[in-house]
C-alpha positions as CSV (number, residue, x, y, z in Angstrom):
1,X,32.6,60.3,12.2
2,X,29.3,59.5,10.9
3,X,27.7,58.3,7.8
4,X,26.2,62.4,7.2
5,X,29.2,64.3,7.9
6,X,31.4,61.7,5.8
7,X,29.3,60.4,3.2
8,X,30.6,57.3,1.0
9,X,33.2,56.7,4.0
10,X,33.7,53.4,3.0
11,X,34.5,53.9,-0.5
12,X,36.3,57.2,-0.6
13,X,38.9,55.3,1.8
14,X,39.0,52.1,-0.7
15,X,40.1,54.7,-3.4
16,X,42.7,56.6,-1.2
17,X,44.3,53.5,-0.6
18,X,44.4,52.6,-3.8
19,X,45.9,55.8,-4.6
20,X,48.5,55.3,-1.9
21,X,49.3,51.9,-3.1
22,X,49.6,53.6,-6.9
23,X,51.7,56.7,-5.4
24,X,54.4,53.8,-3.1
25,X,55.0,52.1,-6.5
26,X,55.4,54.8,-8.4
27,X,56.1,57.4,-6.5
28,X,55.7,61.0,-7.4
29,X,56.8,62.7,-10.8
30,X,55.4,61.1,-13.3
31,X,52.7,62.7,-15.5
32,X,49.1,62.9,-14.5
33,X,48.0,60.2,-17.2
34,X,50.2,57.6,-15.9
35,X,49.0,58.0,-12.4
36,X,45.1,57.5,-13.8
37,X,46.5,54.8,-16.2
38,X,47.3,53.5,-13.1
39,X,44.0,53.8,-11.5
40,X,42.2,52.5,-14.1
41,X,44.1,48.7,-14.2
42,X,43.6,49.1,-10.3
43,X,39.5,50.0,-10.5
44,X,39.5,47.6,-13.7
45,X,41.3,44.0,-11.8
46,X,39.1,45.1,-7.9
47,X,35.9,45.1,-9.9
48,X,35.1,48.6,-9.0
49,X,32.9,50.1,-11.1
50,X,34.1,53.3,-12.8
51,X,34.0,55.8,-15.8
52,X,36.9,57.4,-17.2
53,X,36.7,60.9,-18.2
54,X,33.1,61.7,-17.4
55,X,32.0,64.2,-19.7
56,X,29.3,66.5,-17.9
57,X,27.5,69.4,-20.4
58,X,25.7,72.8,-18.7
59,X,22.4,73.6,-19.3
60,X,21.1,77.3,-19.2
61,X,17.4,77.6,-20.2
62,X,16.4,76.2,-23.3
63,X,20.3,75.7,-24.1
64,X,23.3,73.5,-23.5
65,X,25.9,75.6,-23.3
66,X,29.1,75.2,-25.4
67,X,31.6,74.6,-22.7
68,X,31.4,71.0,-21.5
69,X,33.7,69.5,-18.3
70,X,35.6,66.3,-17.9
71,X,35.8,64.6,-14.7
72,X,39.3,62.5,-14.8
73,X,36.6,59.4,-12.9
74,X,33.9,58.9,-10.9
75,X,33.8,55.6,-9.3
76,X,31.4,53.5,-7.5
77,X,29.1,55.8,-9.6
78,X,28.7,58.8,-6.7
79,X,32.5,60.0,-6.4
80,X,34.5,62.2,-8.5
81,X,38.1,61.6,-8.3
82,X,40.0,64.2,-9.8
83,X,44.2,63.4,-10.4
84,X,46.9,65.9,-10.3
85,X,50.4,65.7,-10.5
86,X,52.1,68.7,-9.1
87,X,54.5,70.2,-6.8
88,X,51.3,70.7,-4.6
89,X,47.6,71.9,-4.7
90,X,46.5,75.1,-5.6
91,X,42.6,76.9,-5.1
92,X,42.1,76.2,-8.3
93,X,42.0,72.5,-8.1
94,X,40.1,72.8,-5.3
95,X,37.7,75.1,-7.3
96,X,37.8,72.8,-10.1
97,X,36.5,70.4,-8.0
98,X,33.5,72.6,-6.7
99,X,32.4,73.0,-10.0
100,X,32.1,69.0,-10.8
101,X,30.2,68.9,-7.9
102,X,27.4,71.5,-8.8
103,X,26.9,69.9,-12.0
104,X,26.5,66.4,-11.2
105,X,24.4,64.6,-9.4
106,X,27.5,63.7,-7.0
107,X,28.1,64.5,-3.6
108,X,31.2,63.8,-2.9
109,X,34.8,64.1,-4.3
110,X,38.4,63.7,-3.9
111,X,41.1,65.6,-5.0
112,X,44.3,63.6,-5.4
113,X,48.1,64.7,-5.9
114,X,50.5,62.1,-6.8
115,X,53.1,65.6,-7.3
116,X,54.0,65.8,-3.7
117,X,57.0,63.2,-1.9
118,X,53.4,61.9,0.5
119,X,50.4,61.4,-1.4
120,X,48.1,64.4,-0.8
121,X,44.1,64.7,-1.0
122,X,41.2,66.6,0.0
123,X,38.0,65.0,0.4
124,X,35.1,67.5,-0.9
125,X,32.0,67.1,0.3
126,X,28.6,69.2,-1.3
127,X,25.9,69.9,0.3
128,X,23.6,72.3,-2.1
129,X,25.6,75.2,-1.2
130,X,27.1,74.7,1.9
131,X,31.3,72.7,1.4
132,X,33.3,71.3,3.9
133,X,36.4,69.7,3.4
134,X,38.8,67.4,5.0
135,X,42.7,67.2,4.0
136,X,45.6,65.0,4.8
């Protein structure tokens, strides 16, 4: 595939692996903030540069709205990785993830589940309003 179908190829496949690596040790069960413990010692000792719990706000005219949202990371400063920990993903995840999207300034994101026996994700990719999406 090429670069504009799969933006950030490179990068979005360094953090899946990590998250496999992560999801062999550990394997599944464990709660969400172990599994982004996890990722953060992994980001932290490869030197990838990363925020934790990205707080993004919503402006409406002349207002910032009350609500605010919380990305779980966005790493190499362009992809939001969100982290779940359940018996598998729901539309809602994936809808969570949509909404990330339209409010920052990134383009891409992954949605991870350490919750499953395999390690499952969806790659999001935005594009103003047009989303495709690629699983495994």
């Amino acid at each position: 595939m090429i670069e504009e179908h799969f933006p950030l190829k490179v990068e979005t496949h360094t953090i899946i692996g990590i998250c496999m690596e992560i999801h062999r040790i550990l394997g599944k069960g464990l709660f969400e903030i172990v599994y982004k413990d996890a990722l953060e010692y992994e980001f932290k000792t490869k030197a990838i540069v990363f925020e934790r719990e990205k707080e993004y706000s919503i402006q409406y005219k002349d207002i910032i709205l009350p609500h605010k949202f919380f990305a779980d990371f966005i790493v190499f400063g362009s992809i939001i990785l969100e982290v779940k920990a359940q018996k598998n993903l729901i539309e809602d995840h994936y809808n969570q993830m949509i909404n990330y999207l339209a409010i920052s300034n990134c383009k891409v994101g992954l949605l991870v589940n350490f919750g499953e026996s395999s390690l499952k994700f969806k790659r999001v990719i935005f594009k103003n309003i047009l989303i495709c999406e690629s699983v495994a």
